[in-house]
C-alpha positions in Angstrom: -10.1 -12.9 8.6 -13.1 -14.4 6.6 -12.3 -14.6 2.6 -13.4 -12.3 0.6 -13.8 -9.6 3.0 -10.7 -7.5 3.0 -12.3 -5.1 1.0 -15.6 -4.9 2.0 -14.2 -4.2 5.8 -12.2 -1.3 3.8 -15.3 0.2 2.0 -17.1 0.1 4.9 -15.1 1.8 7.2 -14.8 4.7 4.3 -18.2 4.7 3.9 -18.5 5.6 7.6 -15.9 8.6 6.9 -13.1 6.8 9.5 -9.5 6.9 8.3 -7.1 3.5 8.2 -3.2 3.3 8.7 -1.1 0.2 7.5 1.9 -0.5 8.0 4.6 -1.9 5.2 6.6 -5.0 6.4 9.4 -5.9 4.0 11.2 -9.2 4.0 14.3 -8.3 2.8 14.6 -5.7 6.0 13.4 -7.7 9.0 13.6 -11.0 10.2 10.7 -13.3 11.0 10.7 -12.7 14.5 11.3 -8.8 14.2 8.8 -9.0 11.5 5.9 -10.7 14.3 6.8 -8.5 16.9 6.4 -5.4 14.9 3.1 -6.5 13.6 1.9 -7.9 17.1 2.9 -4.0 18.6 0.8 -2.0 15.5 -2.2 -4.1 15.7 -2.2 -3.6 19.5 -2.0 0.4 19.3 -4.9 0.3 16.5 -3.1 -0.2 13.1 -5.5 -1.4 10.6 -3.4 -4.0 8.4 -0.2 -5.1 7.4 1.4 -4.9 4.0 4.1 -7.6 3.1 5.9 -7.2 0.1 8.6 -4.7 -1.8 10.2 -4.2 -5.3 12.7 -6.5 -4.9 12.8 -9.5 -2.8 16.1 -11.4 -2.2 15.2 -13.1 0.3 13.1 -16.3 0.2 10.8 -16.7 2.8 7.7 -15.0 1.6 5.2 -17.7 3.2 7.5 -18.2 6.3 7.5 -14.7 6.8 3.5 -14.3 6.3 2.8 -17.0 8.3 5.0 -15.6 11.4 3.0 -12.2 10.9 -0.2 -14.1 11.1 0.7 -16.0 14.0 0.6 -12.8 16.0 -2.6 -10.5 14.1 -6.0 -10.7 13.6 -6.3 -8.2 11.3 -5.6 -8.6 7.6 -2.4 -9.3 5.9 -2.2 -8.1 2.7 0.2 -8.8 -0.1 1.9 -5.9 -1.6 3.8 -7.9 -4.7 6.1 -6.3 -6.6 6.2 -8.7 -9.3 4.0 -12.3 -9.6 6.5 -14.2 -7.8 5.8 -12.2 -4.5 2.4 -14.6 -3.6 1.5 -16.5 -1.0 -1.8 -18.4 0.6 -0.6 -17.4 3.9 -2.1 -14.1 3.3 -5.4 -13.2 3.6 -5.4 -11.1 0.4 -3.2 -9.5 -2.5 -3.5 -6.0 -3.3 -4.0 -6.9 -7.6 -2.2 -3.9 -8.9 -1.8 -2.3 -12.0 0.3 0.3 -12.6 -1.6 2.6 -14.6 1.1 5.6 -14.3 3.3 3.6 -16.6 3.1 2.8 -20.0 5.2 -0.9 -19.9 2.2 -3.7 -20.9 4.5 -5.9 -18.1 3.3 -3.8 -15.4 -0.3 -2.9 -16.6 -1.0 -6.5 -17.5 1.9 -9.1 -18.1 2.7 -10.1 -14.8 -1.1 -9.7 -13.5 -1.9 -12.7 -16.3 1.1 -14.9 -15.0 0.0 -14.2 -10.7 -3.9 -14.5 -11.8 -4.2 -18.3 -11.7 -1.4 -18.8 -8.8 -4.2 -16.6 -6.5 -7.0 -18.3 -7.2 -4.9 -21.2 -6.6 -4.2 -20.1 -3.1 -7.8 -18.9 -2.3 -6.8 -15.6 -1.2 -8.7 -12.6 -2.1 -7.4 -10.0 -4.9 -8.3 -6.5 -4.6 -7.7 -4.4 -8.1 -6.0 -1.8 -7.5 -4.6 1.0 -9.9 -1.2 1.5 -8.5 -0.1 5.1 -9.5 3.7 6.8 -9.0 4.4 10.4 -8.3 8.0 11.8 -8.3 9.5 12.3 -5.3 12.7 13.8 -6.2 14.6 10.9 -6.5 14.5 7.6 -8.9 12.7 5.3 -6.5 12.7 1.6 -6.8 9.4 1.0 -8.0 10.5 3.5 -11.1 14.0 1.8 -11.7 12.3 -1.7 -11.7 9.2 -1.0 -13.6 11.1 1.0 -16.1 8.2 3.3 -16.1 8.4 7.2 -15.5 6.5 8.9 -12.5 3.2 11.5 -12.8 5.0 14.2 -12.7 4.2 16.0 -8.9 3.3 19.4 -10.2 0.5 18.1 -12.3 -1.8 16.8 -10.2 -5.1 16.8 -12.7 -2.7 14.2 -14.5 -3.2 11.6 -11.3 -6.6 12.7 -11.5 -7.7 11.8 -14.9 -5.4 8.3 -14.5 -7.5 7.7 -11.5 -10.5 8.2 -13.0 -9.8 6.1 -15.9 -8.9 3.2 -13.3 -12.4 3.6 -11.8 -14.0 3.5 -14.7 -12.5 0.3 -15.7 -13.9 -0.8 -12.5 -10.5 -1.1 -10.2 -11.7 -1.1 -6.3 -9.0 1.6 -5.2 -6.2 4.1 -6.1 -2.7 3.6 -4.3 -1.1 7.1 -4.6 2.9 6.2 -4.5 6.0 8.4 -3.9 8.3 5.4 -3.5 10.1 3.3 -0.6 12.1 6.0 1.2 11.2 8.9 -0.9 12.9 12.1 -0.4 9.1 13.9 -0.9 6.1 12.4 -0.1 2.6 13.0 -2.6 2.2 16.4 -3.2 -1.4 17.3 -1.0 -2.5 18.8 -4.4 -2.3 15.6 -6.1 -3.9 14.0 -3.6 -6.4 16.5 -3.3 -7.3 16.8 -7.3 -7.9 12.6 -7.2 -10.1 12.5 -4.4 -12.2 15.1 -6.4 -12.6 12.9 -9.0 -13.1 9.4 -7.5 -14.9 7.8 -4.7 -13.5 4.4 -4.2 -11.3 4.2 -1.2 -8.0 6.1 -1.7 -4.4 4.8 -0.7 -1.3 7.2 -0.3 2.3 6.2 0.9 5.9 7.3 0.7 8.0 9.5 2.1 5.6 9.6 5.2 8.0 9.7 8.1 6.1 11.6 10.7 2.7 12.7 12.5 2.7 16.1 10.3 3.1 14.4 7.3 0.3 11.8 7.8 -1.7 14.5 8.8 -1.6 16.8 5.7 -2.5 13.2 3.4 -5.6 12.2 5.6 -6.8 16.2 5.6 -5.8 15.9 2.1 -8.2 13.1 1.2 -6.2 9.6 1.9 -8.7 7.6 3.1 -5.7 5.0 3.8 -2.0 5.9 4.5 1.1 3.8 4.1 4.3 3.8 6.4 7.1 1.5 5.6 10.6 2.4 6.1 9.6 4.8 9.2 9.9 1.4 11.1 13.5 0.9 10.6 14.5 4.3 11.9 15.2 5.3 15.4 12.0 5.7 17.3 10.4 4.3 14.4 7.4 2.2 16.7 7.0 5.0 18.9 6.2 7.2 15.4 3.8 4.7 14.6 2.0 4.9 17.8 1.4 8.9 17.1 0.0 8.7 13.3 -2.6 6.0 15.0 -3.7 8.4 17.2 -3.9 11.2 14.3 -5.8 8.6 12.4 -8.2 7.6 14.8 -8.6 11.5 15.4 -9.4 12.1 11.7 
């Protein structure tokens, strides 16, 4: 990828009205070599990027892990950090996220100040991004680790005012969030009420497991959706294969 044109590749293909899937590649769930395969197999049957990241990382080969991924991909690896720790110039940008559901300063702008200078350090390219968590049913980890409560998922005009608000602070896009393995993905109404109110590119993910799923979020209004943990399940690759088709459908 060129820098500084993650985003711009995004907004255009929006603009157009086409659909994007990425996938969600998590260090601490496969190794390297899994990690480049997997990558290598969704960018061949049409997946549009890879996220790299998670809430927790216990392992540490972040740039080792990137660098395998890249190895294998042309199209763009994006960070997906869960904290300021989780960067690396390997990538070819960082999804910059604030997490504009909460109220804990740490996660709306503490750890945003300490990763700030690291990224420009590293020459990739941030993408601001108002990260916003819906309940799922069950405490996910993004909630336990932020310390921060979820919109709650029967009020979606409450996403939709947050979302607002991030666009009008000038964020580039809106990452709806159930939660790794959520029990219930983003409630369609939710997703529905924020695409009413905003028209930067729009981000959903969790709890999407299969085709049906993905297909009620991009008819929804998802411009982008999110699978992670569907590629550690049975089948997983062979799901993946499916939602492309769904997306490229769309």
């Amino acid at each position: 990828m060129n820098p500084g044109t993650v985003l711009s590749e995004i907004q255009k293909q929006v603009s157009k009205g086409s659909k994007c899937y990425w996938i969600l590649l998590d260090p601490d769930d496969f190794t390297l070599s899994q990690a480049s395969d997997i990558a290598a197999q969704a960018q061949e049957c049409g997946v549009n990027g890879i996220l790299i990241g998670g809430s927790l990382l216990n392992t540490n080969h972040l740039d080792d892990f990137t660098a395998a991924i890249k190895k294998n991909i042309s199209i763009p690896a994006i960070l997906f950090p869960g904290d300021a720790t989780q960067i690396s110039a390997e990538a070819d940008a960082i999804l910059f996220l604030s997490l504009v559901s909460g109220r804990n300063p740490v996660n709306l702008i503490g750890e945003q100040v300490k990763g700030a200078p690291l990224i420009k350090k590293c020459g990739i390219e941030p993408i601001s991004t108002a990260y916003m968590l819906v309940e799922s049913g069950a405490v996910s980890s993004v909630e336990f680790m932020s310390n921060t409560r979820p919109l709650p998922r029967t009020k979606p005009m409450i996403a939709a005012a947050h979302a607002l608000a991030a666009q009008y602070m000038g964020m580039s896009m809106i990452y709806l969030e159930a939660g790794s393995g959520a029990p219930q993905s983003v409630p369609n109404e939710t997703i529905q009420a924020v695409r009413d109110y905003v028209d930067i590119p729009l981000i959903v993910g969790g709890g999407i497991r299969d085709v049906k799923t993905a297909q009620e979020k991009l008819a929804a209004g998802a411009d982008v959706i999110v699978t992670g943990n569907l590629l550690r399940q049975e089948k997983g690759l062979e799901v993946m294969k499916k939602i492309v088709e769904v997306v490229k459908n769309n």
